[in-house]
C-alpha positions as CSV (number, residue, x, y, z in Angstrom):
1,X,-29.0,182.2,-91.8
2,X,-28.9,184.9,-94.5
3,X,-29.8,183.4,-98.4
4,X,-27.1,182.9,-100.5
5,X,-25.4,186.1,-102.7
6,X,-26.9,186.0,-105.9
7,X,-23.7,187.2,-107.7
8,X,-22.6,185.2,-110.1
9,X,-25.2,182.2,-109.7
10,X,-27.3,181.3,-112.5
11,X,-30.7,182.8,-111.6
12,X,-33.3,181.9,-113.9
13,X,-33.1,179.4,-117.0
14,X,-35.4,180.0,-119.9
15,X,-36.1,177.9,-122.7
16,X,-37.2,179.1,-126.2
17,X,-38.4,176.0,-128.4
18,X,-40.6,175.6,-131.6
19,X,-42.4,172.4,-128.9
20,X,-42.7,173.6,-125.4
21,X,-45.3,170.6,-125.3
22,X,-42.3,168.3,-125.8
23,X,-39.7,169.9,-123.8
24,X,-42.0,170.2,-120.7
25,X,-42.1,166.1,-121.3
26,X,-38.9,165.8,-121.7
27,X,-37.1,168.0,-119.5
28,X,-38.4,167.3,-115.8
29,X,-37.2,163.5,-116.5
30,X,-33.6,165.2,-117.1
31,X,-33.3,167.9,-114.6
32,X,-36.2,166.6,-111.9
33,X,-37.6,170.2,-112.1
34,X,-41.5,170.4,-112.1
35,X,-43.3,173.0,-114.5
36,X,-46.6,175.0,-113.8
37,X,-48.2,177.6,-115.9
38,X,-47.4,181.4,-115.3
39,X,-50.7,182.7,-114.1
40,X,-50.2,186.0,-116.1
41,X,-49.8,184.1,-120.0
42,X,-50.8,180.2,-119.5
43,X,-48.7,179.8,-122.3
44,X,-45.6,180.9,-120.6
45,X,-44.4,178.0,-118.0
46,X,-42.1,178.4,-115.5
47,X,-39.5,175.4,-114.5
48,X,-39.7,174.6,-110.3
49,X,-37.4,173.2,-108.3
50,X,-39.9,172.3,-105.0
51,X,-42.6,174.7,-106.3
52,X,-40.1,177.6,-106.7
53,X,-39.5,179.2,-109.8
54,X,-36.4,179.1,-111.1
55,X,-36.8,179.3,-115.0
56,X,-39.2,179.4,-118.2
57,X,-40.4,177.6,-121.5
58,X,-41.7,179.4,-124.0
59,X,-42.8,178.9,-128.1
60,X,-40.0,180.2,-130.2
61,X,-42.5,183.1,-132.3
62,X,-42.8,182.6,-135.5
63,X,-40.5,185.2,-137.0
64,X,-37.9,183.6,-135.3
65,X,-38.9,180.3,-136.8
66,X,-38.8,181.6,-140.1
67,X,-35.3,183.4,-139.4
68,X,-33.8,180.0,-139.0
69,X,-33.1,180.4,-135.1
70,X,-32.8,177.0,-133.3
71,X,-34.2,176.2,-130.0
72,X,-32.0,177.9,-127.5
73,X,-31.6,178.1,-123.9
74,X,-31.1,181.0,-122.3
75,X,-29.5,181.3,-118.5
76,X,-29.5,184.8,-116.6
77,X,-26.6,185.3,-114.2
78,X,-26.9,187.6,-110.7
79,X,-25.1,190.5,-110.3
């Protein structure tokens, strides 16, 4: 059976957060996603869904801090 058409799906889910420590706490309990580091930045981790990647958590940098932004997610759409 062919995958699904990626068109229009939500593909990856990023999170940008002044505490990735407490979001990657917090988070699986909500979603029941599992997180691992990226092996290219160990700070960058990657949200799984049965060992599959299927989103990130980063540290907000700090001259977005000081700009005021607030945590955010960020959702990327197939097309």
């Amino acid at each position: 059976m062919p995958a699904a058409p990626l068109r229009g799906r939500f593909v990856w889910h990023e999170l940008m957060t002044s505490d990735p420590d407490a979001a990657a706490r917090f988070y699986p309990m909500v979603t029941g996603w599992g997180i691992q580091p990226w092996d290219e930045d160990p700070s960058y981790r990657m949200w799984t869904v049965k060992g599959v990647p299927v989103g990130g958590l980063m540290e907000m940098p700090a001259d977005a801090r000081q700009m005021g932004t607030p945590p955010s997610w960020l959702m990327y759409v197939g097309v």
